[in-house]
C-alpha positions in Angstrom: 8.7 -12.3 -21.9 5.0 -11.7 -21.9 3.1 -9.3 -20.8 0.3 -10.6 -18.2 -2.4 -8.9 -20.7 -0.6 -11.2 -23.1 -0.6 -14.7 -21.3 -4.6 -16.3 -21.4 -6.4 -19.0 -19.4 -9.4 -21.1 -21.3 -13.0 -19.9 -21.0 -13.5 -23.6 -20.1 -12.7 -22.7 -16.5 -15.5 -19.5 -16.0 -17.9 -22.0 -17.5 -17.2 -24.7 -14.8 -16.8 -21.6 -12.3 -20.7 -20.3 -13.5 -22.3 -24.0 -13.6 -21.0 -24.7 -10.1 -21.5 -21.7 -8.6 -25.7 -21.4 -9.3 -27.7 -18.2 -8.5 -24.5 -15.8 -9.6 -25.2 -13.4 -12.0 -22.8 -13.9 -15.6 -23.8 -10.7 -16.7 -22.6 -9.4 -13.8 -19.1 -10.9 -13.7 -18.6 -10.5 -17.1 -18.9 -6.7 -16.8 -17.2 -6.7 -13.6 -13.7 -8.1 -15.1 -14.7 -6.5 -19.0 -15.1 -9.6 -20.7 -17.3 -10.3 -24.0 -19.5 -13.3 -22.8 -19.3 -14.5 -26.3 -15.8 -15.8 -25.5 -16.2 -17.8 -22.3 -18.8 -19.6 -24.5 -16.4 -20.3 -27.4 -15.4 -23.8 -26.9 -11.4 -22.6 -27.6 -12.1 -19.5 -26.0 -9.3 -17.7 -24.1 -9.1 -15.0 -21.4 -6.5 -12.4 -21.0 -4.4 -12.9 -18.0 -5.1 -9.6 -16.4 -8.6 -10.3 -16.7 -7.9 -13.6 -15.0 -6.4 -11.8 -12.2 -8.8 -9.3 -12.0 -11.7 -12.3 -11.5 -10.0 -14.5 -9.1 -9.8 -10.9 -6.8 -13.2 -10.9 -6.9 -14.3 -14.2 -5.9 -11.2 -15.1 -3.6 -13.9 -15.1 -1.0 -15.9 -17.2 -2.2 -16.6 -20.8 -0.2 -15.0 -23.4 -1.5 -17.3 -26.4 -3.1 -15.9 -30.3 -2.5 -14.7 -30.8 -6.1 -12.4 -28.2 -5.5 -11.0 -30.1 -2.3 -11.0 -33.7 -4.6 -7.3 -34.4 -5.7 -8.2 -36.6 -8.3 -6.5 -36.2 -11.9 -9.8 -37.5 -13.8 -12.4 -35.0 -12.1 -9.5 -31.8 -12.2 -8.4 -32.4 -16.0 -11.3 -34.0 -17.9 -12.9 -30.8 -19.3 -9.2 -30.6 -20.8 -9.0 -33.9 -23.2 -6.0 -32.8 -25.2 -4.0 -32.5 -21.6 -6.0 -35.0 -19.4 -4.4 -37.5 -22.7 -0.2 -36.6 -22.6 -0.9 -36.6 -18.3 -2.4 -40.3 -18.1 -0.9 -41.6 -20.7 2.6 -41.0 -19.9 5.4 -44.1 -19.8 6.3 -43.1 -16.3 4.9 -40.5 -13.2 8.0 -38.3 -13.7 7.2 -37.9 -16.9 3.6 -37.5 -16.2 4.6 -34.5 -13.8 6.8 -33.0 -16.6 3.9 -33.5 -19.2 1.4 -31.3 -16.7 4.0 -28.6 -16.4 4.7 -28.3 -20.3 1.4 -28.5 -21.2 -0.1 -26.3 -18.6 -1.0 -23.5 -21.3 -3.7 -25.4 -22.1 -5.7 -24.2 -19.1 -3.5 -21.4 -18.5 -0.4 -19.8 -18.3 -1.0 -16.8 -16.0 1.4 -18.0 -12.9 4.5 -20.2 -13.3 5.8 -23.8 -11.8 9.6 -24.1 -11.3 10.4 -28.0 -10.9 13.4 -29.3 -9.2 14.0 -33.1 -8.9 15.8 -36.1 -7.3 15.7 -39.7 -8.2 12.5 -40.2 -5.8 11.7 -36.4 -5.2 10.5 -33.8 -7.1 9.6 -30.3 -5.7 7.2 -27.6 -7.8 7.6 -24.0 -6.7 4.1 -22.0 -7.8 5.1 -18.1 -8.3 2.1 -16.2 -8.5 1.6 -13.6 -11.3 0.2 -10.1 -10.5 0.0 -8.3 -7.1 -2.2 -9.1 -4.1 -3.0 -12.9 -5.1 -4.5 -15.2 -2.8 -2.6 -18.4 -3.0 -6.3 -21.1 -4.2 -4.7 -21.4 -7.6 -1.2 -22.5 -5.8 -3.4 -25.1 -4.0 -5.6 -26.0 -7.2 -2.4 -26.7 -8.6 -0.7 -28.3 -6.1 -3.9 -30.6 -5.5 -3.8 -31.7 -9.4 0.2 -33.1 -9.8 -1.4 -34.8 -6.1 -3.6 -36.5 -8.3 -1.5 -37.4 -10.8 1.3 -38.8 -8.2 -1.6 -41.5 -7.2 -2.6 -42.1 -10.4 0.4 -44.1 -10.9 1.5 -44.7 -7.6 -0.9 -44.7 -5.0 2.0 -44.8 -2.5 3.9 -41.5 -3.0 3.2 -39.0 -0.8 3.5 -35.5 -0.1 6.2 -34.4 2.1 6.0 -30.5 2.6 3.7 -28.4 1.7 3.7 -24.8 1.8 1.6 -21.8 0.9 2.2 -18.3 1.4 -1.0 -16.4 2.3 -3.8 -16.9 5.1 -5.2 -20.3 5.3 -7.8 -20.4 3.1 -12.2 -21.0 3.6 -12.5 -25.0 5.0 -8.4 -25.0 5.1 -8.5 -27.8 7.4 -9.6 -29.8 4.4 -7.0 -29.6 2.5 -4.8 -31.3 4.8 -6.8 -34.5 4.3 -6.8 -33.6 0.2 -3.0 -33.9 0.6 -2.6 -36.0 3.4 -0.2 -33.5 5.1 -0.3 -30.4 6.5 -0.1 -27.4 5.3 2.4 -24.8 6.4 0.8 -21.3 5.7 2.6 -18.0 5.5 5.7 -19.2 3.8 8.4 -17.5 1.9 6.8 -19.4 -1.3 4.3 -22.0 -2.6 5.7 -25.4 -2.7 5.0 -29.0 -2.8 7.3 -31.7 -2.4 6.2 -34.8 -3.6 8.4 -38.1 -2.8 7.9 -41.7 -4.8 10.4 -44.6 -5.1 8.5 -45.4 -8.8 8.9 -42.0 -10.2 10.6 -43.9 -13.1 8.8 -47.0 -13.2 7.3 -48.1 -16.1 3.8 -47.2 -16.3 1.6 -50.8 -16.6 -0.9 -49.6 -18.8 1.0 -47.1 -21.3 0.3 -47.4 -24.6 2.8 -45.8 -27.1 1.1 -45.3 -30.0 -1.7 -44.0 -28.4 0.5 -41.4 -26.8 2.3 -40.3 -29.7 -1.1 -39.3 -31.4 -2.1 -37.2 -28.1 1.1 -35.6 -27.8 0.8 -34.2 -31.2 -2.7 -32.7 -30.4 -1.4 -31.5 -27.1 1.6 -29.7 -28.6 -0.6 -28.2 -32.0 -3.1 -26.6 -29.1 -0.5 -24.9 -27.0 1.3 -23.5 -30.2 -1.9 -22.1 -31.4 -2.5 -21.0 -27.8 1.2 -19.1 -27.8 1.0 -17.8 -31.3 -2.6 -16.0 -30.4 -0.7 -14.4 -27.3 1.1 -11.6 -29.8 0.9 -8.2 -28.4 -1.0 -7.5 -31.3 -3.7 -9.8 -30.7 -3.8 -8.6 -27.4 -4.2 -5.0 -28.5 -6.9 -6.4 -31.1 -8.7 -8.0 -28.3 -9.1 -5.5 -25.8 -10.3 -2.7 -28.5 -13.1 -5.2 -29.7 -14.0 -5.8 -25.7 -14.6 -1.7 -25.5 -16.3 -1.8 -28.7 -19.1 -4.4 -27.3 -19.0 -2.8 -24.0 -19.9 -0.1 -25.6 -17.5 2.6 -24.7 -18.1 6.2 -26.0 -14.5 7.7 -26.4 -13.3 5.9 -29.4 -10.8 8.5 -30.4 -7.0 6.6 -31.8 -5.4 8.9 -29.1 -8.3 8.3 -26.7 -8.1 4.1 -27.1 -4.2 4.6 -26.5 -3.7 6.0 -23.5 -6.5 3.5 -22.5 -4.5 0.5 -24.0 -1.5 2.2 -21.6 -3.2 2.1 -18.7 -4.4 -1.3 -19.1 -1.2 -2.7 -20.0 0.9 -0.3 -17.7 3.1 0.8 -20.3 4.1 3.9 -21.8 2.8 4.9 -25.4 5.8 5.0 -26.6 5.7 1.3 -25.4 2.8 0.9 -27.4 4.2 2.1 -30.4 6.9 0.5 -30.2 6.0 -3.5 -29.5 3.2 -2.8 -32.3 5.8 -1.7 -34.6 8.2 -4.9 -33.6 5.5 -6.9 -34.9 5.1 -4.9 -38.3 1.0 -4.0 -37.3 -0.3 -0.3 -37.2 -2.3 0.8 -34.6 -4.9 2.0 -37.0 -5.1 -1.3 -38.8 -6.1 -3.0 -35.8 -8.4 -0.6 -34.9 -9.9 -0.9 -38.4 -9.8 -4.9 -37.7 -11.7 -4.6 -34.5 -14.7 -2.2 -35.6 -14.7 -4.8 -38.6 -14.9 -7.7 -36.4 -17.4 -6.3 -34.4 -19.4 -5.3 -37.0 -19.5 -8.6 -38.5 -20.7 -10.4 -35.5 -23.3 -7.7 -35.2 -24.7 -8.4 -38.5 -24.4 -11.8 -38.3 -26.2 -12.7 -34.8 -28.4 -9.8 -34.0 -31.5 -8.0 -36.2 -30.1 -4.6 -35.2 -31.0 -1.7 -38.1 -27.7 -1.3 -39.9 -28.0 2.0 -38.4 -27.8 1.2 -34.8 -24.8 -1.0 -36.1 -22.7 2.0 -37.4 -23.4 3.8 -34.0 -22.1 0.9 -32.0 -19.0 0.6 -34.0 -18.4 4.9 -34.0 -19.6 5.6 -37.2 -21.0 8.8 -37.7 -23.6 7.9 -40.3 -24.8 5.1 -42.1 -23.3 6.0 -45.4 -20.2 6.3 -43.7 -20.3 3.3 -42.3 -21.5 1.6 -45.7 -18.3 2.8 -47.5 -16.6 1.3 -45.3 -17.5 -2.1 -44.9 -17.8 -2.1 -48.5 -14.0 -1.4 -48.8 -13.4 -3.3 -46.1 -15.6 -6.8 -47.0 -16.1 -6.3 -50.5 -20.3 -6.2 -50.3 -22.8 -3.9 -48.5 -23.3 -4.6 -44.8 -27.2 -5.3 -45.8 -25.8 -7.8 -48.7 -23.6 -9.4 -46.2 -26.3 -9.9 -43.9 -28.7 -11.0 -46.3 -25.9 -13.7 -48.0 -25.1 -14.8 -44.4 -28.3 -15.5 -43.1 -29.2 -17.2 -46.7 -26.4 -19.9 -46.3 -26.8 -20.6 -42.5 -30.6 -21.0 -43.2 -29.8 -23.7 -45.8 -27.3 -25.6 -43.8 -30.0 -25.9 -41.0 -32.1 -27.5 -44.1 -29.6 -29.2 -45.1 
């Protein structure tokens, strides 16, 4: 099982979060939750689950805006293409439903939905990851397999729907987003969702159509799963403290950091590393690396300001090592670098 450092949720959502919420500082929340701003503006970028957590604590008070409260599935999942296409295209609403559980790793795969079903009932149990959580991303949920349900069959309806903490800012809302009440301070978060064409043919499925979106849909989660290795998440975290920047860069130093983040022992450490056949130190070396690149690559630092972000302690130093390491100089990297992405903007 992983780790919650190990599970990720797509950048795409802190960029909607930043557009809609004007006048808030990105800086800011980037270096409130430690997160490199260069990946929430990767189009595939991810962010660790802890992080996640760690962000939706700090703006659970935030007011709500009135997309949040709108139910419906082509506003909620069209910044998602490759899920938005195996949820609408689906041969019938349970399998829609199914479809938005299985593939919910594209947006994120922090918390967890539990399904059980009937011939015209299905019920979705949301069990919140990490301690203290306010229940919005229950609701956000719960709000988008709302939307889906009337996508196909603007008849179903919601029959129960509870939530475990506080009624949330303009709560009154969401009953007329789900047409129900909501029952607050519940055992669990749960919807239960009732149709009589749960297995009705959907009028405008097109097979062939879905077989092609299914395929992208399934390639993106397995490339979403294979970049959640403890490794990777180790890789990740010592290239965050690298651009933040952080001064103690000692193996035994970034260990008992790692530890602490991930609330394991170092023995832990050790160990899960080990499991997947990847050093400590060769990650380290990767990360330093990495960063070093990107430094080169997208800033006009001095090489030697370079070699004191990544903890060399001189430029020679930090010359052998690249050297090794990329097989060139860091200047002749640059130089090469810069040369071809000049001539493709010529191009």
């Amino acid at each position: 099982m992983m780790v919650l450092g190990q599970k990720t949720v797509s950048a795409t959502l802190y960029r909607w979060l930043l557009a809609e919420r004007q006048g808030y500082d990105r800086h800011a929340l980037s270096r409130a939750i430690s997160i490199d701003e260069r990946i929430i503006d990767a189009p595939r970028g991810r962010v660790s689950g802890d992080k996640h957590v760690r962000l939706l604590k700090l703006t659970e008070n935030w007011p709500l805006t009135d997309e949040a409260l709108r139910p419906d599935v082509a506003v909620r999942l069209w910044p998602f293409p490759e899920l938005a296409g195996v949820v609408c295209n689906s041969g019938t609403l349970r399998e829609a439903l199914w479809h938005y559980v299985k593939y919910r790793d594209l947006i994120g795969n922090v918390d967890w939905v539990l399904v059980q079903e009937t011939s015209d009932r299905m019920a979705f149990d949301y069990v919140l990851e990490g301690v203290d959580r306010a229940t919005s991303c229950a609701l956000g949920n719960f709000a988008t397999l709302a939307g889906i349900a009337r996508f196909y069959d603007p008849s179903s309806h919601i029959g129960e729907l509870r939530i475990t903490g506080a009624p949330l800012d303009r709560h009154a809302s969401w009953n007329e987003t789900f047409r129900t009440r909501v029952t607050y301070y519940q055992s669990h978060n749960q919807l239960v969702l009732f149709s009589n064409r749960l297995d009705e043919r959907f009028e405008r499925f097109n097979g062939v159509l879905a077989g092609i979106q299914q395929r992208a849909a399934t390639c993106l989660r397995e490339q979403i799963r294979d970049s959640g290795s403890f490794a990777k998440t180790v890789a990740q975290h010592l290239r965050d403290w690298l651009h933040d920047g952080s001064n103690d860069q000692s193996t035994a130093s970034l260990q008992q950091r790692l530890c602490d983040e991930l609330e394991i022992s170092r023995w832990t450490l050790l160990r899960r590393l080990r499991a997947e056949d990847v050093p400590f130190q060769d990650l380290l070396i990767q990360a330093r690396m990495g960063e070093a690149r990107a430094l080169l690559l997208h800033t006009s630092l001095p090489i030697s300001e370079i070699a004191d972000r990544v903890h060399f302690g001189s430029i020679s130093a930090f010359s052998r090592f690249f050297t090794r390491t990329a097989g060139m100089a860091p200047s002749r990297f640059r130089a090469e670098k810069w040369h071809a992405s000049t001539n493709d903007e010529l191009a």
